[in-house]
C-alpha positions in Angstrom: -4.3 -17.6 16.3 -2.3 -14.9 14.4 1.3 -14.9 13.7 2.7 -11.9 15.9 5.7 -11.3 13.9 3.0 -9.9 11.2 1.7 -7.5 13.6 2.3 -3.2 13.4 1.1 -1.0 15.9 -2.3 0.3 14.8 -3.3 -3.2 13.2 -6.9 -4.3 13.8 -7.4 -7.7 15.2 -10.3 -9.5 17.2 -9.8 -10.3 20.6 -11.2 -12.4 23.0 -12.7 -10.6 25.9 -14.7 -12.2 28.2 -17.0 -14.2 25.8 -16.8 -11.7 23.4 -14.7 -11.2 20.4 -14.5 -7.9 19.3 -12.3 -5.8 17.0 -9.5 -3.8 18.5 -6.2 -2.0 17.7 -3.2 -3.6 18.0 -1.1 -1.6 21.0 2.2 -2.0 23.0 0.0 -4.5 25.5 -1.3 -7.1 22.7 2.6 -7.5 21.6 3.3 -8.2 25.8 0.5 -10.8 25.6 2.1 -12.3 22.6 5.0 -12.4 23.6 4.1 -14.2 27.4 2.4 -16.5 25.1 -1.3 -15.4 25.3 -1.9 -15.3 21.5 -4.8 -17.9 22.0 -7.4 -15.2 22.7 -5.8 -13.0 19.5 -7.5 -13.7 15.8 -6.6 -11.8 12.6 -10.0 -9.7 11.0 -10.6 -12.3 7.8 -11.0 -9.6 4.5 -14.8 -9.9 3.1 -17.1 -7.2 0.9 -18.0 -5.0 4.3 -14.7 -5.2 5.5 -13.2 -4.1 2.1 -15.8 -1.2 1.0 -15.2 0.2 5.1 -11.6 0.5 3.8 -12.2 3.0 0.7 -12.4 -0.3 -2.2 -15.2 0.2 -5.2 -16.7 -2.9 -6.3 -16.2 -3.5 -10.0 -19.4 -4.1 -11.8 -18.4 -5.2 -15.0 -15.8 -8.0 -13.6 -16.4 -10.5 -15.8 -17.6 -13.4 -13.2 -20.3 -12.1 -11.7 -22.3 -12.6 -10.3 -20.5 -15.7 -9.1 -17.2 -14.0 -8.1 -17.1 -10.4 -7.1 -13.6 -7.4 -7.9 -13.0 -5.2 -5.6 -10.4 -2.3 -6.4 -8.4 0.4 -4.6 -6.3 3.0 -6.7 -3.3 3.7 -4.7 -1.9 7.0 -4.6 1.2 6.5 -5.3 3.6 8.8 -7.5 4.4 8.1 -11.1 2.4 7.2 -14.1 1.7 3.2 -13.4 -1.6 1.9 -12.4 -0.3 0.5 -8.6 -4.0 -1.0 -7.3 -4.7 -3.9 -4.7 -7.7 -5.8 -6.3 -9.4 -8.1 -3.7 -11.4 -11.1 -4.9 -14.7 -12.9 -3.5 -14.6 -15.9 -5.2 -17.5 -18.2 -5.9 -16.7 -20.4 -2.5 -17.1 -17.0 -0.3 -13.1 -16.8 -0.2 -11.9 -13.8 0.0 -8.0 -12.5 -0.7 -6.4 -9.5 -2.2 -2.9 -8.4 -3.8 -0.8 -5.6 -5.1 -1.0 -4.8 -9.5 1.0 -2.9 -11.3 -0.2 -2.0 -14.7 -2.9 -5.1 -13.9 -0.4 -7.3 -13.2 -0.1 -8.9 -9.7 3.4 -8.1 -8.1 2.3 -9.5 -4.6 1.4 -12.9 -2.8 -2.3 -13.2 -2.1 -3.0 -12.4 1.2 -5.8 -13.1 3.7 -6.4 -11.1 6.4 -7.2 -6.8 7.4 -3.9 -6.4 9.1 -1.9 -7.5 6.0 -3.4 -5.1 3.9 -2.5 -2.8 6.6 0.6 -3.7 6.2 1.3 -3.6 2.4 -1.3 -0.2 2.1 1.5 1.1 5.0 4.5 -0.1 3.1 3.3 1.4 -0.4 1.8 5.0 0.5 4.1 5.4 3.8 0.3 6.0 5.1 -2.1 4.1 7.1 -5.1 2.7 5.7 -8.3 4.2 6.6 -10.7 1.8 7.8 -14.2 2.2 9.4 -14.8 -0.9 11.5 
């Protein structure tokens, strides 16, 4: 289930079709299924390497736990001289979750799922994230 007060326009989620589950684009109809109470064929995309390197992140390859935890960073370009990054971690369980550093310090929750870093990429750079699914 996913949590439709989360969701934006343009957000990708998987949806139940048939008996398939396939990625689509949030649109005006998945917010009128929500809302009539049909969110039980609606699934947020879980982050993970593919899903992070299709949205423009480079691995870092001297991160210090590999190879048992894996960094992945995207620069965001945003004005001023501060280092603003989201930095999403693999950990050593398969668990993957990013967040929001400024200057390497995290200024964000850890979140989860694609359309939240839709969200936050949207809310930072007042542009949407490019990603290739």
């Amino acid at each position: 289930m996913i949590n439709e007060t989360e969701l934006r326009l343009g957000n990708y989620i998987f949806q139940k079709v048939n008996t398939r589950i396939v990625p689509v684009t949030c649109t005006h109809l998945h917010f009128e299924l929500l809302k009539n109470g049909n969110a039980k064929d609606m699934f947020p995309v879980i982050l993970k390497a593919e899903i992070l390197e299709k949205s423009g992140f480079a691995e870092n390859k001297k991160y210090a736990l590999l190879p048992d935890a894996r960094e992945f960073i995207l620069v965001l370009p945003v004005i001023g001289n501060a280092n603003n990054e989201i930095r999403a971690y693999i950990k050593n369980n398969k668990e993957c979750f990013a967040r929001v550093t400024l200057n390497n310090l995290p200024v964000s929750n850890n979140f989860y799922h694609l359309h939240q870093l839709q969200n936050i990429y949207f809310a930072l750079t007042n542009d949407e994230l490019n990603v290739r699914l």
